[in-house]
N, C-alpha and C positions, 0 to 999 in steps of 0.2 A: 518552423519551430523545431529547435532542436531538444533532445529528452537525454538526462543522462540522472541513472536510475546507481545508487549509493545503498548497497547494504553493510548497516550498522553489525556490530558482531553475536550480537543476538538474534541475528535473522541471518546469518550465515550459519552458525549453531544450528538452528533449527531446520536446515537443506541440508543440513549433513547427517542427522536424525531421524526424520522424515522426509527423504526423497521420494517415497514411494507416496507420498498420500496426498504433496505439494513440490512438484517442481519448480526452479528457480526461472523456466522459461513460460512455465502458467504462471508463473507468480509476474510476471513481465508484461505478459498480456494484459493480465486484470490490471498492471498499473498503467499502461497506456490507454487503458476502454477507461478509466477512471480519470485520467488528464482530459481526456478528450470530451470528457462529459465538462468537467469542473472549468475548464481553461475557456474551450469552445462552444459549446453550450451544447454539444450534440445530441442529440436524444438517442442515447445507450443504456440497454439493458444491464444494471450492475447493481447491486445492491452497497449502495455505497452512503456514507452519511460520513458529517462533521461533526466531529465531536463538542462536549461544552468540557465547564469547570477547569480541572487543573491541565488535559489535552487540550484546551483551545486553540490552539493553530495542529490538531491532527485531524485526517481523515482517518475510516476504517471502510475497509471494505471485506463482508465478511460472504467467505467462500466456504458451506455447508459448516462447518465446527471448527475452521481455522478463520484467526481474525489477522488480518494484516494493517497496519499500524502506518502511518505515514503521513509526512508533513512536503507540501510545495514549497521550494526558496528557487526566488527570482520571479523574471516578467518573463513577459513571452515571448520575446527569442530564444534564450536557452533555460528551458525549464530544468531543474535539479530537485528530484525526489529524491527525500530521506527514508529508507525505510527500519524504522526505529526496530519495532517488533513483529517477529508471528507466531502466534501460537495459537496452540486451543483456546477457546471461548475464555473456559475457566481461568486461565492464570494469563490474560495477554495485558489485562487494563491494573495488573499488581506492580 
């Protein structure tokens, strides 16, 4: 399986912002522990869920007060994560 990880320009905004509180390479991690739950079924510690309503094809995975935002396209040879947004809690789902 190969992973190729797409940040949208509102989650590059936000690593240039906040580098110090989220890194774009923890940010990398968590979305590989989160493929590898959702894809493979592995049993990984992540706090992660599927969104409903108007998000219905996003996950979040939320990492203490920042939310990260992101939709799977493709099968499973080449996975392509979107990652739409990150932010704080309060303004990520606006």
């Amino acid at each position: 399986m190969r992973l190729k990880i797409e940040y949208l320009k509102k989650a590059d905004k936000f690593f240039k912002l906040n580098n110090h509180i989220l890194s774009k390479d923890r940010a990398k991690e968590l979305i590989i522990k989160a493929v590898k739950k959702i894809i493979l079924k592995e049993d990984i510690n992540i706090d992660l869920k599927h969104l409903k309503g108007e998000l219905k094809n996003y996950y979040r995975i939320r990492q203490g007060k920042i939310r990260i935002l992101f939709k799977i396209d493709g099968d499973k040879i080449i996975v392509k994560v979107i990652i739409n947004d990150i932010d704080f809690r309060g303004d990520v789902y606006k």
